[in-house]
Every structure is written in C-alpha cells, then in structure tokens.
C-alpha positions as CSV (number, residue, x, y, z in Angstrom):
1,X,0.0,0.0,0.0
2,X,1.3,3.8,-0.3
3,X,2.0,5.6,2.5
4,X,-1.2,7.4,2.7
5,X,-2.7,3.7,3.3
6,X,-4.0,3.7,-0.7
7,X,-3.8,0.8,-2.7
8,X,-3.7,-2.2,-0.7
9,X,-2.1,-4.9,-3.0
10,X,-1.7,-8.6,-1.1
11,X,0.7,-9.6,-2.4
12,X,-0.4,-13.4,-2.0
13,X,-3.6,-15.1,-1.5
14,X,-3.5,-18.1,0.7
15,X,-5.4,-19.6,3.5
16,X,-2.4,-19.8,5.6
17,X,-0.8,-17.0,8.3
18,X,2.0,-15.0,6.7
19,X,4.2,-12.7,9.3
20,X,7.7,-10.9,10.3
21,X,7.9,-9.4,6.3
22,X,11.5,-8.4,5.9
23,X,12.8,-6.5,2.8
24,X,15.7,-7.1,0.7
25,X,18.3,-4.3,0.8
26,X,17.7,-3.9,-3.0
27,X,13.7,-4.2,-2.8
28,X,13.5,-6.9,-4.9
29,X,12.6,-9.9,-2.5
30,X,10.1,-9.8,0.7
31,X,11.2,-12.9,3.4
32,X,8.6,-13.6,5.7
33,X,7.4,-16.5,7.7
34,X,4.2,-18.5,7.3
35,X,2.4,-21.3,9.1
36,X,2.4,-24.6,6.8
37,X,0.3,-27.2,8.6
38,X,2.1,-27.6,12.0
39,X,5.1,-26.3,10.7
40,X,6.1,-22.7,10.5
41,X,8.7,-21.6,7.4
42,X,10.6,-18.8,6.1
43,X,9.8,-17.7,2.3
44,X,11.0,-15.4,-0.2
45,X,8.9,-14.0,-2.2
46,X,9.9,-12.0,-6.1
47,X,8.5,-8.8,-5.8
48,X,7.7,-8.3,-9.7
49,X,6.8,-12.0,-10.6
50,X,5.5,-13.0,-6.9
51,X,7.4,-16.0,-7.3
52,X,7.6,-18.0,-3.8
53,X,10.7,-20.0,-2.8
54,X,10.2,-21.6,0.9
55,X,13.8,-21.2,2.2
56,X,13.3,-23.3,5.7
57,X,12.7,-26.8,5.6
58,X,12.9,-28.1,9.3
59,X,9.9,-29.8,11.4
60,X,10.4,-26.8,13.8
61,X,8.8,-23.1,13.8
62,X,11.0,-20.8,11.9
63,X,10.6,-16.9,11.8
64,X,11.9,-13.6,12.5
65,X,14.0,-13.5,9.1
66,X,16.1,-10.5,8.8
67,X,18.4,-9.8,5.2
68,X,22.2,-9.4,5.4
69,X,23.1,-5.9,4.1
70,X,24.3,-7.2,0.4
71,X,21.2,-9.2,0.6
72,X,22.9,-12.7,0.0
73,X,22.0,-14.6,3.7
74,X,19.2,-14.8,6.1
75,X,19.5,-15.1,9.8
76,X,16.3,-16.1,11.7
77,X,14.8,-17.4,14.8
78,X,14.0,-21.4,15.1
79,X,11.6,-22.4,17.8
80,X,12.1,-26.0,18.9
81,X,8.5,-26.7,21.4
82,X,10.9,-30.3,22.8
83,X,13.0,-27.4,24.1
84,X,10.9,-24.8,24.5
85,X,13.2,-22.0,23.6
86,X,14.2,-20.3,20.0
87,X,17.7,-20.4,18.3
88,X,19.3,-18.6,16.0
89,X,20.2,-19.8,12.6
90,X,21.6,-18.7,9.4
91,X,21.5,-19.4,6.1
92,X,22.2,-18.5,2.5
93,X,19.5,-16.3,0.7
94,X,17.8,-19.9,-0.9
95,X,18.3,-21.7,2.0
96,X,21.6,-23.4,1.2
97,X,24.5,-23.5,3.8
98,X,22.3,-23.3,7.0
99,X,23.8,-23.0,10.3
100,X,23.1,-22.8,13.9
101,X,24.5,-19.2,15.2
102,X,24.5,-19.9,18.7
103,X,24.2,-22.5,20.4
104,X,23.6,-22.0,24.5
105,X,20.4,-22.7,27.0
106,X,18.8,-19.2,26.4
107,X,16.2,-18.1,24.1
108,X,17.2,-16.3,21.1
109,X,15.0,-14.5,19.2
110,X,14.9,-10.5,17.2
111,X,17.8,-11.3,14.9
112,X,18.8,-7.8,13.7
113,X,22.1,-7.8,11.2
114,X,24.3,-4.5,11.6
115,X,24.7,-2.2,8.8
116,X,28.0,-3.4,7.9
117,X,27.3,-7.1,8.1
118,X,29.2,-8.1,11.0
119,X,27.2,-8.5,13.6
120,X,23.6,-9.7,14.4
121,X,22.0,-8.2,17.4
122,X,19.3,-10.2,19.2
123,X,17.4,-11.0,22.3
124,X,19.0,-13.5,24.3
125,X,18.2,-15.2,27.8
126,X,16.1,-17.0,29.9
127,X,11.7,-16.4,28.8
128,X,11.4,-14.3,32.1
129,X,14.6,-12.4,31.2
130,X,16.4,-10.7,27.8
131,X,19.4,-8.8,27.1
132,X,20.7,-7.5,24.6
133,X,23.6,-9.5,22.7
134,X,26.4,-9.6,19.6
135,X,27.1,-12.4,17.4
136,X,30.2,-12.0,15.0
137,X,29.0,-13.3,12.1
138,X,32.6,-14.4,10.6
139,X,33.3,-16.5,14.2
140,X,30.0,-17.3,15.7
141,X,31.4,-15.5,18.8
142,X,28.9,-13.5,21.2
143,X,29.2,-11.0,23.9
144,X,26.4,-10.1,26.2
145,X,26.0,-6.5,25.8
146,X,23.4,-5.6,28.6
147,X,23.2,-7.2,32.1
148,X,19.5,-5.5,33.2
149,X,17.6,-8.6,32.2
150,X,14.6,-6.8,31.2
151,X,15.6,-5.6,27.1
152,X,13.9,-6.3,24.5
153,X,13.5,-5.1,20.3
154,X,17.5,-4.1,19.3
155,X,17.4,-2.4,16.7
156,X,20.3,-0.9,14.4
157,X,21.2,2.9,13.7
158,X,23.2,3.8,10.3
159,X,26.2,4.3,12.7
160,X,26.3,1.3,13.9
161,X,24.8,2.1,17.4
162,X,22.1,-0.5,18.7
163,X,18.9,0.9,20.2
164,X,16.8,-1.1,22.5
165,X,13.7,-0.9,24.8
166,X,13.2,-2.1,28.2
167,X,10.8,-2.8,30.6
168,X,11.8,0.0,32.8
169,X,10.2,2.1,29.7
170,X,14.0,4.1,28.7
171,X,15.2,3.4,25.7
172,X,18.9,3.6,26.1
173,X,21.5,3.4,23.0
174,X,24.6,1.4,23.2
175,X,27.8,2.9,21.5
C-alpha cells in the first residue's frame, strides 16, 4: 500500500498466516514466515513476478527472518516446542548453507544484522529475562551486551549504534 494507506495490493492469496515481512536491501525480495500445517517456514517471495521460494525446511517453527546488508544470507529465529526456547540460525538467501548461530540454554530470538554485516544483534536469555547480545557473524562469537535482564527489540542505527527498549520504559542506546 502507499503511505497514505492507498492501494492495498496482497501480495499473495493463501489460506495460511504470513508474518515478520522483511525487505531485501535492494527491494526486490520480501522474506517472511508463514504457518504450513504444523510447521512454521521462512519464504521469499519475487516482488515483480511473486514468485515463492520456501527457504526453511525443518519440522520446527522458523521466523523472525532478517536480510544481510548485500542481501545474500538470512539469519532467523527457530523455535524448537521439545525445548521450548528459540535459536538462532543462518542461512544462505535460498536456504543453502544453513547454520546454527548460537548455540547455549537461552532463548534467542529479534535477529537484527548491523549495517555493515558483521554482527547480528538479538534478544537472548532465559523467557522471564532478555538482554541484549552480539554475534560475530565471521566467528559465531557472542558477547552479552546488557546485564538489566529486562531488554527487548534491538534495533540498528546507520552508525552502527544499537537501540533497544526495556521494561523499565527508557530506551537507552549502546555505542
């Protein structure tokens, strides 16, 4: 739709739940998530031909995708209900190379990659806490960034600076 909320266009038309849409850097391609069955997936979708390319094959709930910078990988969230907690995985642009980004007893979830493709920011922690943490993309390495256990949403600046809410109600930036 415009920004004046005009012309609604669905893009698809399916009796199935599509959510977390997530634009490619060049505008070309829309990943999103949508519920298949029991099974939840990450698609990509061709903007101009609305061709539809599931990218996620697991039995497990996958969502949250977010585009590298130069648009050629995917990181998203994986939620295993054996477990119940969410991982972070990443994965080529059609699905190819996948791979487990962290691996510890927390729950993972808001993959945000930085502007230069470094990093991915996410919420990590126990489900009655979060903070805000790093993953190196080039290592796997992650630092904890924020110890108040209550953060949530990280999102990028164009500088590089991560901005996050918490449930204190201040957003606070991290340099």
């Amino acid at each position: 739709m415009d920004a004046n909320g005009r012309h609604k266009r669905p893009l698809l038309r399916t009796p199935d739940v599509e959510s977390d849409p997530s634009w490619s850097p060049d505008g070309t391609r829309i990943a999103y998530s949508a519920r298949r069955g029991n099974e939840r997936h990450v698609f990509v979708i061709q903007v101009t031909t609305r061709t539809v390319t599931q990218v996620t094959h697991s039995a497990l709930y996958d969502y949250e995708p977010d585009w590298s910078p130069d648009g050629s990988r995917l990181v998203f969230s994986r939620y295993d209900s054996d477990e119940d907690r969410s991982q972070l995985f990443l994965s080529n642009a059609d699905g190819s190379q996948e791979r487990q980004v962290v691996v510890d007893d927390g729950d993972d979830v808001g993959p945000r990659w930085s502007p230069d493709g470094r990093f991915v920011a996410f919420v990590g922690g126990p489900d009655d806490e979060g903070y805000i943490e790093l993953v190196e993309v080039a290592t796997y390495a992650h630092t904890r960034l924020t110890h108040g256990g209550e953060e949530y949403s990280a999102a990028w600046t164009a500088d590089g600076r991560i901005l996050y809410a918490n449930d204190a109600g201040e957003d606070e930036t991290s340099g």
